[in-house]
N, C-alpha and C positions, 0 to 999 in steps of 0.2 A: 219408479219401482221402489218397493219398501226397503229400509236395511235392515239387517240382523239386528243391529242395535236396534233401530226403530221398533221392531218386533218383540222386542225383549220389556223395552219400556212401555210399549202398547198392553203388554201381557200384563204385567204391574202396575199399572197403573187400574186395567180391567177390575184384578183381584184386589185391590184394594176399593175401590168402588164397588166394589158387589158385597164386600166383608160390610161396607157401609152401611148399604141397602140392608142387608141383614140385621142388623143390629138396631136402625130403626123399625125394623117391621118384625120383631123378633124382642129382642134384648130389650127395648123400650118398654113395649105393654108390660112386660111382663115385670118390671121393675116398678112400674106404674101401680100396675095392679098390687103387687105387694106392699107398695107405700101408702094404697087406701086400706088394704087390710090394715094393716098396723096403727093407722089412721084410728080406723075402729075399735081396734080393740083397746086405744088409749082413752078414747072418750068413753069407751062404756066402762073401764075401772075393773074388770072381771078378766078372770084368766081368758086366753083365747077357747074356741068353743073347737071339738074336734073339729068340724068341716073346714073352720079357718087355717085351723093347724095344718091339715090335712093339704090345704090350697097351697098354703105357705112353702110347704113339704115341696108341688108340684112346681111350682114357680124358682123354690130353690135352685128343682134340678136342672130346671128348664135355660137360668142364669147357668148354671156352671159349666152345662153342656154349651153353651151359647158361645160362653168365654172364651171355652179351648179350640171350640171351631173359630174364633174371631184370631184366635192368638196364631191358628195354625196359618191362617189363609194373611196376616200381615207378615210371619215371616217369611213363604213363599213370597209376597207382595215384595219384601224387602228383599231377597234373595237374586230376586228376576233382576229388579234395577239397581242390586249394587256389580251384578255381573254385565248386566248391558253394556259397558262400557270396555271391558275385555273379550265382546262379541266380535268377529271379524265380519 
């Protein structure tokens, strides 16, 4: 039979493995993507073009929103298992 404790670190350990997963199938391309734009607009020498800008813009948001869900789901992540251990 599981403990409380067990349960708690189970739980933590989950969210942080899944903040993981997120972040490579999420936070990765999208930081990827942004670094071939940038890429581009160094080798062509010319201001960026709207569309890029525009992408730029989407990926921005897409990073910042990413962050705060990554930063939410690590401090649950760290909450669960710094209390697991005052679980009875």
């Amino acid at each position: 039979m599981a403990t409380s404790q067990g349960i708690m670190l189970l739980l933590g350990s989950a969210s942080g493995i899944v903040v993981f997963i997120y972040g490579m199938m999420v936070m990765r391309p999208a930081g990827m993507r942004m670094g071939a734009i940038s890429q581009q607009i160094q080798a062509g020498g010319a201001p960026p073009t709207p569309e890029q800008q525009a992408e730029i813009g989407k990926l921005r948001q897409t990073l910042s929103t990413g962050g705060r869900i990554a930063a939410i789901v690590l401090i649950i992540t760290t909450a669960l298992m710094s209390v697991a251990r005052f679980v009875v």
